[in-house]
Every structure is written in structure tokens, then in C-alpha cells.
PyMOL CGO cylinders between C-alpha atoms (Angstrom):
from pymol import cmd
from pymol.cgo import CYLINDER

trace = [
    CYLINDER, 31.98, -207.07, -58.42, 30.38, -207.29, -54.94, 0.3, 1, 1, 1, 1, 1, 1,
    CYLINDER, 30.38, -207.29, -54.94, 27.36, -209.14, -54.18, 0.3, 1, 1, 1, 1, 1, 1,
    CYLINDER, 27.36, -209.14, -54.18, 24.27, -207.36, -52.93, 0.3, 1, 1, 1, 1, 1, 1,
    CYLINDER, 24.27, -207.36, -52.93, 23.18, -208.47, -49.17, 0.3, 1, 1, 1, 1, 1, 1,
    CYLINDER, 23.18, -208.47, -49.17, 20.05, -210.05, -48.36, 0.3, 1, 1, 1, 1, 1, 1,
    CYLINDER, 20.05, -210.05, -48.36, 19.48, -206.77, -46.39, 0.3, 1, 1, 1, 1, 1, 1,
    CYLINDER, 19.48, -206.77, -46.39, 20.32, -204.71, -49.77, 0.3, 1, 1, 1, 1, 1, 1,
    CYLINDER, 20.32, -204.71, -49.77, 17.77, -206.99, -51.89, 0.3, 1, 1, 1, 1, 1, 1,
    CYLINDER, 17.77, -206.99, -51.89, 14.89, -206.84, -49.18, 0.3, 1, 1, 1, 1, 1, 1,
    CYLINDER, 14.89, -206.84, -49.18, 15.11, -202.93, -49.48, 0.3, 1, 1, 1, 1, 1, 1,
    CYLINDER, 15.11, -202.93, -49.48, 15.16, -202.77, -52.76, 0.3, 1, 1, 1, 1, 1, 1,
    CYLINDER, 15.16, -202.77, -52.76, 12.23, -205.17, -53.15, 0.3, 1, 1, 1, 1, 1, 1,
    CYLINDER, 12.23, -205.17, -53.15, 10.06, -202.83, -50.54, 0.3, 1, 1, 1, 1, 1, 1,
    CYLINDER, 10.06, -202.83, -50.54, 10.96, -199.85, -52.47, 0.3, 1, 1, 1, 1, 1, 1,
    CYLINDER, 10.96, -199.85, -52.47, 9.83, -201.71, -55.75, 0.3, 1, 1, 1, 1, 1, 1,
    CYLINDER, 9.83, -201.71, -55.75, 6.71, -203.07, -54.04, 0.3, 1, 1, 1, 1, 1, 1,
    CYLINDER, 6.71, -203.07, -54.04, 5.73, -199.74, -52.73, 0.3, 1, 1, 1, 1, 1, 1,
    CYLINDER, 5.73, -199.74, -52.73, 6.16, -197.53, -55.38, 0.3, 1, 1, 1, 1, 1, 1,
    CYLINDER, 6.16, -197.53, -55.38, 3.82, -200.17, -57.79, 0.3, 1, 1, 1, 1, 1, 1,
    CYLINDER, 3.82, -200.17, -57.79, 1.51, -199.86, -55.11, 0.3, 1, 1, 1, 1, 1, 1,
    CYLINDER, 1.51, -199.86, -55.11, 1.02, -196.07, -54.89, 0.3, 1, 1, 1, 1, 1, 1,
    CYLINDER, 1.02, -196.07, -54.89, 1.04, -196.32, -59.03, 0.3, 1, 1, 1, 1, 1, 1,
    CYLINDER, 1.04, -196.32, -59.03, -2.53, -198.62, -58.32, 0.3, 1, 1, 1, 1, 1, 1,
    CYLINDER, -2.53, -198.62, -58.32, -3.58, -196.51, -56.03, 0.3, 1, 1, 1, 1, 1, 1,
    CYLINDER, -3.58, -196.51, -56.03, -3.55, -193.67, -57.72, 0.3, 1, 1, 1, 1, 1, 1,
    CYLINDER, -3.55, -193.67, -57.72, -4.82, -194.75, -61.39, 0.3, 1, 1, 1, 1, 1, 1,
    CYLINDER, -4.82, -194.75, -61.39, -7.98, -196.43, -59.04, 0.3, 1, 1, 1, 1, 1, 1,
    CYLINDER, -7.98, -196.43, -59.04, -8.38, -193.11, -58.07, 0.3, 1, 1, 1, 1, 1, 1,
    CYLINDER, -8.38, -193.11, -58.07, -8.33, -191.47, -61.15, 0.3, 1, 1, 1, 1, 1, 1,
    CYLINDER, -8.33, -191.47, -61.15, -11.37, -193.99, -62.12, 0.3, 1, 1, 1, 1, 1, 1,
    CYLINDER, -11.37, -193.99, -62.12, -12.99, -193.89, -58.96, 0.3, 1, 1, 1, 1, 1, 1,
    CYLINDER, -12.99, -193.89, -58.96, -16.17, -191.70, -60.00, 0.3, 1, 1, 1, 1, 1, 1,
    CYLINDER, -16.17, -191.70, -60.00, -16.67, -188.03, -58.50, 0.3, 1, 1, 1, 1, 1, 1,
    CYLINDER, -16.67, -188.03, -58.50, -19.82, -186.25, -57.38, 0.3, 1, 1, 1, 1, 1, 1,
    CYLINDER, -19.82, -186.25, -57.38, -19.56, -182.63, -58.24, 0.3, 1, 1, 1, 1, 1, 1,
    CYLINDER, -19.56, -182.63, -58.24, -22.09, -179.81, -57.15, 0.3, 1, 1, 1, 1, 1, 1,
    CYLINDER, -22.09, -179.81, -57.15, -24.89, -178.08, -59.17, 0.3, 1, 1, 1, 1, 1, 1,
    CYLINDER, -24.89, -178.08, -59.17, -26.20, -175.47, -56.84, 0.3, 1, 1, 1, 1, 1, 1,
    CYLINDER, -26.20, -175.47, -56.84, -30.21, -174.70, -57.56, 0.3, 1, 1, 1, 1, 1, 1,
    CYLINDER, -30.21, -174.70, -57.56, -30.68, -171.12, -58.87, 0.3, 1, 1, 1, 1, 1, 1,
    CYLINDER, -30.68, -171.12, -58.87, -34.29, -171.00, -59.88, 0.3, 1, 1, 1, 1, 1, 1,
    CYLINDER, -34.29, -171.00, -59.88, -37.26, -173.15, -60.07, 0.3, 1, 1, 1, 1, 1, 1,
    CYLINDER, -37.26, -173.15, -60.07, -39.87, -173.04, -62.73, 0.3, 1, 1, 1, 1, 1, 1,
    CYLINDER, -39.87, -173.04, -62.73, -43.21, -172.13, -61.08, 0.3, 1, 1, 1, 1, 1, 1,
    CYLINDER, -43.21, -172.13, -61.08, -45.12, -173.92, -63.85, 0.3, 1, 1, 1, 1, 1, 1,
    CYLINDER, -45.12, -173.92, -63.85, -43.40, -177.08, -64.18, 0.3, 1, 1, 1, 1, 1, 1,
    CYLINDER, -43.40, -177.08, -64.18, -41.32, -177.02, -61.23, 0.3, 1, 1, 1, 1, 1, 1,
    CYLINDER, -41.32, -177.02, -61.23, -37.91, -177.65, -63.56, 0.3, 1, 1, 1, 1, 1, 1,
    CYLINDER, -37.91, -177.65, -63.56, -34.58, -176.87, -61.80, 0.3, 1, 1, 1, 1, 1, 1,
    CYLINDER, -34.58, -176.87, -61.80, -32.46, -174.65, -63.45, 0.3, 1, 1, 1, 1, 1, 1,
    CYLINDER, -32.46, -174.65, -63.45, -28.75, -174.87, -61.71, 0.3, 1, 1, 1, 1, 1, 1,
    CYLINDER, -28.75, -174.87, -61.71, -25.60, -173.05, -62.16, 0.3, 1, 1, 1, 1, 1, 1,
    CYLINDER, -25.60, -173.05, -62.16, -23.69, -175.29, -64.39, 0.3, 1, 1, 1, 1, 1, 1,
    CYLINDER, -23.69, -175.29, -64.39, -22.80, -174.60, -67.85, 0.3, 1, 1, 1, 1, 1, 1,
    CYLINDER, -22.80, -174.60, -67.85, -21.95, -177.06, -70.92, 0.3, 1, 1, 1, 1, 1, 1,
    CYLINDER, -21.95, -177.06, -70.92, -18.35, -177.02, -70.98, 0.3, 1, 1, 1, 1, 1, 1,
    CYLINDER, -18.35, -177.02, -70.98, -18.48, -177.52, -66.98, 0.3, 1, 1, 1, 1, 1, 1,
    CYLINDER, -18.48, -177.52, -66.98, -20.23, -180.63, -67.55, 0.3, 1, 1, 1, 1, 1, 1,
    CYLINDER, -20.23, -180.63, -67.55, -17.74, -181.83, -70.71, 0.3, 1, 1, 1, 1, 1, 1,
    CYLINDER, -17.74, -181.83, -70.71, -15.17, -181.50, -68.17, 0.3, 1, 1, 1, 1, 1, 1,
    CYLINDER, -15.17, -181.50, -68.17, -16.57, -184.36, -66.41, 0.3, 1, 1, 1, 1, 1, 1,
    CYLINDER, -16.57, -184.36, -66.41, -17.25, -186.75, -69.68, 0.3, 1, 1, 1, 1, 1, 1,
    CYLINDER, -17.25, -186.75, -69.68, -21.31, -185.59, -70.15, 0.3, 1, 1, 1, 1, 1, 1,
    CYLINDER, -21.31, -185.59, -70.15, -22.07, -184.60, -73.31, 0.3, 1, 1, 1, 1, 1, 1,
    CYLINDER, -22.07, -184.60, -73.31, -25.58, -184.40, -75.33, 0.3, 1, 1, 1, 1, 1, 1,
    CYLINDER, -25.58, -184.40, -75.33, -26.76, -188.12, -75.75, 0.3, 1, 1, 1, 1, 1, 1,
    CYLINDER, -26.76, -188.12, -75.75, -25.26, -188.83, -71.86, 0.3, 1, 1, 1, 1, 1, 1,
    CYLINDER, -25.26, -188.83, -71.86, -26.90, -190.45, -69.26, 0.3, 1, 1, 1, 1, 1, 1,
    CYLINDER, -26.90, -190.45, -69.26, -25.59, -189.64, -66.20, 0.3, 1, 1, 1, 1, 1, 1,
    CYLINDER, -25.59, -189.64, -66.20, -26.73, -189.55, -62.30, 0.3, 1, 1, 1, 1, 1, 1,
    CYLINDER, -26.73, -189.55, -62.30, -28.19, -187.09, -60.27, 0.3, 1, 1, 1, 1, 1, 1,
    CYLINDER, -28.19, -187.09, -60.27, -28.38, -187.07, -56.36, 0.3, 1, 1, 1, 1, 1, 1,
    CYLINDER, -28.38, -187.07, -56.36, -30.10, -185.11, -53.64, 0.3, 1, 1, 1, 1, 1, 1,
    CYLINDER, -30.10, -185.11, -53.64, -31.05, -186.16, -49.98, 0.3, 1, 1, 1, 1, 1, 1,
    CYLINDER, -31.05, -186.16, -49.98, -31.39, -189.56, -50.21, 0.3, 1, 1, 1, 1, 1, 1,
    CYLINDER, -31.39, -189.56, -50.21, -32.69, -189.75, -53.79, 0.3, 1, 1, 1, 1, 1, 1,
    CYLINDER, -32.69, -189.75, -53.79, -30.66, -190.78, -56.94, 0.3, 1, 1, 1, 1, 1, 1,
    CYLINDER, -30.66, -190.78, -56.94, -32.03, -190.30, -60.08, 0.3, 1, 1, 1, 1, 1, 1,
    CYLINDER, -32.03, -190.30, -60.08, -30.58, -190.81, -63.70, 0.3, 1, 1, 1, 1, 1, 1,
    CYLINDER, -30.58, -190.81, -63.70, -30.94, -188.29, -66.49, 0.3, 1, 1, 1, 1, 1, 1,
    CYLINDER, -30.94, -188.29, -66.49, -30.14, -187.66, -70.40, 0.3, 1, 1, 1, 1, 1, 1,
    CYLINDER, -30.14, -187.66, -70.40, -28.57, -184.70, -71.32, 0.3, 1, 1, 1, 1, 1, 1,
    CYLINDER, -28.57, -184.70, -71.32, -31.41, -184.23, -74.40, 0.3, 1, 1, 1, 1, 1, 1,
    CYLINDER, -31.41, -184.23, -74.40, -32.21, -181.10, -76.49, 0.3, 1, 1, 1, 1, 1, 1,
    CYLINDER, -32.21, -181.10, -76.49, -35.77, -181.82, -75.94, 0.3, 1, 1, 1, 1, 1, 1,
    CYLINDER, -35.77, -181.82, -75.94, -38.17, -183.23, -73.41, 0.3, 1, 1, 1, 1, 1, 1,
    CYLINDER, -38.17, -183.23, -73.41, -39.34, -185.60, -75.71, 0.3, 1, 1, 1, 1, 1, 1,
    CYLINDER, -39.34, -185.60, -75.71, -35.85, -187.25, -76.08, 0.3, 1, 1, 1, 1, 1, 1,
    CYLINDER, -35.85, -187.25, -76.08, -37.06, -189.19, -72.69, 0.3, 1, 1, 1, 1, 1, 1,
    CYLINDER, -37.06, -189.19, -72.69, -39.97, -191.61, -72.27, 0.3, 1, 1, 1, 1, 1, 1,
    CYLINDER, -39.97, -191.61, -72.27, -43.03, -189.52, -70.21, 0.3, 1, 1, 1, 1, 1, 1,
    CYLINDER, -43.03, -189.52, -70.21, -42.12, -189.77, -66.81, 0.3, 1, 1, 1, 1, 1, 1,
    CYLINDER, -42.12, -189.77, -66.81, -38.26, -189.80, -67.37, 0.3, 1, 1, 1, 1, 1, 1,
    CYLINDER, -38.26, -189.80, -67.37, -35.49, -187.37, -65.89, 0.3, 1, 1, 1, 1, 1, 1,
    CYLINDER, -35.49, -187.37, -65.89, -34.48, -184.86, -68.53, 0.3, 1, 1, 1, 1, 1, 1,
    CYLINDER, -34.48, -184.86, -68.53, -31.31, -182.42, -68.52, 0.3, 1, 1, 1, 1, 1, 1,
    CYLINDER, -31.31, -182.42, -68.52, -31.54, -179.50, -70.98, 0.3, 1, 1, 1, 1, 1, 1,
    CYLINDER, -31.54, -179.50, -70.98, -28.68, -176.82, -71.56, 0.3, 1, 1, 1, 1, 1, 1,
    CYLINDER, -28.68, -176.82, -71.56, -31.29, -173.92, -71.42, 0.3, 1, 1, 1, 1, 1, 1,
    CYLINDER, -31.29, -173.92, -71.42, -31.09, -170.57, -73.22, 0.3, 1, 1, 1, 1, 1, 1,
    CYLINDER, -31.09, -170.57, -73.22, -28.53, -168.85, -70.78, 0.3, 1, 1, 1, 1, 1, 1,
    CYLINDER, -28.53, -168.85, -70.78, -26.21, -171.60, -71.32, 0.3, 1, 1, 1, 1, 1, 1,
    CYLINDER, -26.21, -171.60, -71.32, -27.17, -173.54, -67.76, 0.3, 1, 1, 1, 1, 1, 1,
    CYLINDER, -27.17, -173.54, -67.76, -28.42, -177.21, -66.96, 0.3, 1, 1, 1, 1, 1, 1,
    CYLINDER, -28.42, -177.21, -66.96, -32.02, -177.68, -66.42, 0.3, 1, 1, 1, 1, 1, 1,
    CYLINDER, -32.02, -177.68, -66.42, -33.48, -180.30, -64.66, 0.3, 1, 1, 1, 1, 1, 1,
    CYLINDER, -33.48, -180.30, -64.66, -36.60, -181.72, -65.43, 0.3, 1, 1, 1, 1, 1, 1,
    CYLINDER, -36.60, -181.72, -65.43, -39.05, -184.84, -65.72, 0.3, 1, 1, 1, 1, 1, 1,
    CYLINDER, -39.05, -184.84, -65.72, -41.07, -185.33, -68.84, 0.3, 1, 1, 1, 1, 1, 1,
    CYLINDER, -41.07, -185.33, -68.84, -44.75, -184.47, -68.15, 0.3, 1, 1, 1, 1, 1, 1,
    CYLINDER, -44.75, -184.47, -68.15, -43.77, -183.95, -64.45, 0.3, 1, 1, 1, 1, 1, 1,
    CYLINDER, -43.77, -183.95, -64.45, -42.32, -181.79, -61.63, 0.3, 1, 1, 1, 1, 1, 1,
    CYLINDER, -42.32, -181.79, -61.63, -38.97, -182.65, -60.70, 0.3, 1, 1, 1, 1, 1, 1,
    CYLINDER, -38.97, -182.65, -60.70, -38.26, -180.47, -58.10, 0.3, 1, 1, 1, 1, 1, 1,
    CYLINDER, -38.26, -180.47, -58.10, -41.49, -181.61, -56.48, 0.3, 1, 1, 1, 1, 1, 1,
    CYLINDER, -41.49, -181.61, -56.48, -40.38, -184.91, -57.08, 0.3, 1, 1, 1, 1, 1, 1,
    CYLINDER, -40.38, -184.91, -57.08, -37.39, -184.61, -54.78, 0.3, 1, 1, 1, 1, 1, 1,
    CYLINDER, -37.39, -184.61, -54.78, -38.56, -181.62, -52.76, 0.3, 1, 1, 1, 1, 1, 1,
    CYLINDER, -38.56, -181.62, -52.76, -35.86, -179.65, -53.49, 0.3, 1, 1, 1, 1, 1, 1,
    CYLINDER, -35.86, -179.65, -53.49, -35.75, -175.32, -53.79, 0.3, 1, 1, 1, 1, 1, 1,
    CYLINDER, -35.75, -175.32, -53.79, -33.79, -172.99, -54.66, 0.3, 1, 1, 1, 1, 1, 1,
    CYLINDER, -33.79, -172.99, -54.66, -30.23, -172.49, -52.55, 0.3, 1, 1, 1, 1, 1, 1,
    CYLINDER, -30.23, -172.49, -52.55, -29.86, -176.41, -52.38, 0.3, 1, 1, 1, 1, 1, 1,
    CYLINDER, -29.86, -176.41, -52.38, -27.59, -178.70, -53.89, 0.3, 1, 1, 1, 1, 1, 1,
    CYLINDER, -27.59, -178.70, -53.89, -27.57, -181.22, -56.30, 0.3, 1, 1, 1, 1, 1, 1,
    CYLINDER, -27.57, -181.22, -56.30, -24.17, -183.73, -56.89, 0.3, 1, 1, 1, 1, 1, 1,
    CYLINDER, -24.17, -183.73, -56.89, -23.83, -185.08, -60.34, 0.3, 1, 1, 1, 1, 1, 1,
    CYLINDER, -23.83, -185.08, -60.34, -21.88, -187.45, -61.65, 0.3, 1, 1, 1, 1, 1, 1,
    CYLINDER, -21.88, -187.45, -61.65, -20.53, -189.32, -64.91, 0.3, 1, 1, 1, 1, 1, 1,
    CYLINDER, -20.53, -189.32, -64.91, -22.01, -193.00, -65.74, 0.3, 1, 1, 1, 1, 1, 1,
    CYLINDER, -22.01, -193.00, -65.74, -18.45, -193.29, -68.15, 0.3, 1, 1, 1, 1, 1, 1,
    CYLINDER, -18.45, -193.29, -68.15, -16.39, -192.64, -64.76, 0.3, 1, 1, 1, 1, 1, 1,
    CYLINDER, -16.39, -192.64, -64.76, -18.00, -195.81, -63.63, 0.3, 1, 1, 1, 1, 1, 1,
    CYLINDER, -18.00, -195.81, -63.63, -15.44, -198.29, -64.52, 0.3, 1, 1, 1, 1, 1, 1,
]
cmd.load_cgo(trace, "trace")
């Protein structure tokens, strides 16, 4: 049987090197967390709540369920909210995220005005994101 070269065993070590590498690379990417966007369809004249475009099974996709926190981000602002089925499932004061009547995420503080809060209006966009991505 012939004996590998040094040359032969240095390759084979890169190869073996290099392909554990891109295998780390890519599962850190895979828990690196991802903003997606919620584009601002309405605001509530009364309250000032933001009603966006996503819908419940758009936000399962990304781990957020009723009961989750997760963040919210516009501008320079980053806020964190509970997806609730009621206003009072937050402390006054508190970010809120309801799944409204037509099936899309509202945004909302309790006993304030959220869009106020972060001047945003409608045709802007929000970025969400998962607190369980956040490993």
C-alpha cells in the first residue's frame, strides 16, 4: 500500500478544515436573528395604534406566537412588545401587539399612542424580530 505525501495529507487537512468551517458558518447564520418588514397600513385616529400588513401565520413563521415578546424597530427607536389578545395583557404604558379583526398585527401602547410615540405614519416601515432567534 503506498504512503500518502506530506503534500497529500496537508490537502486533505485544508479540505477537512474548510468544509467544518463553512458548516459553522452557516448554522451561526441560521441563529443569527433577522429583522423582517411590517409595512404601516393605517393608523388609528383615536389612539394612534398601528395597524400593519402582517398576518398571524407570517409572524409564526418567524417563532412569535400569542404569549411572545418580541422587538420592534423604527428610526432609531427599539421597542419590545407582547403579542396579547388584550391591552390589558401589558402593564399601562407597555407596547402591545394584537392580531386585529382582519387577521393583521396591531401595534399599540397601553393607555398611550404608539405611533405618536415613535412618530411614525402610514407608508413607513417597521422591522420586527424574534427574542427566541436570539441565541
Amino acid at each position: 500500500m503506498k504512503r500518502p505525501t506530506a503534500r497529500k495529507l496537508a490537502l486533505s487537512t485544508l479540505i477537512l478544515l474548510s468544509t467544518g468551517l463553512m458548516a459553522c458558518t452557516s448554522a451561526r447564520k441560521a441563529l443569527e436573528p433577522t429583522w423582517f418588514p411590517a409595512n404601516v397600513v393605517r393608523i388609528s385616529k383615536e389612539y394612534a395604534n398601528i395597524n400593519t400588513d402582517l398576518t398571524a401565520p407570517q409572524l409564526a413563521e418567524h417563532g412569535i406566537a400569542h404569549g411572545t415578546t418580541f422587538d420592534v424597530k423604527f428610526g432609531d427607536r427599539q421597542m419590545k412588545a407582547l403579542l396579547g389578545k388584550k391591552y390589558s395583557d401589558v402593564d399601562k404604558g407597555k407596547w402591545i401587539a394584537l392580531i386585529e379583526e382582519d387577521g393583521k398585527l396591531q401595534l399599540a401602547i397601553s393607555f398611550g399612542h404608539a405611533a405618536t410615540d415613535i412618530s411614525c405614519k402610514e407608508g413607513d416601515t417597521l422591522y420586527i424580530q424574534s427574542l427566541t432567534q436570539k441565541k
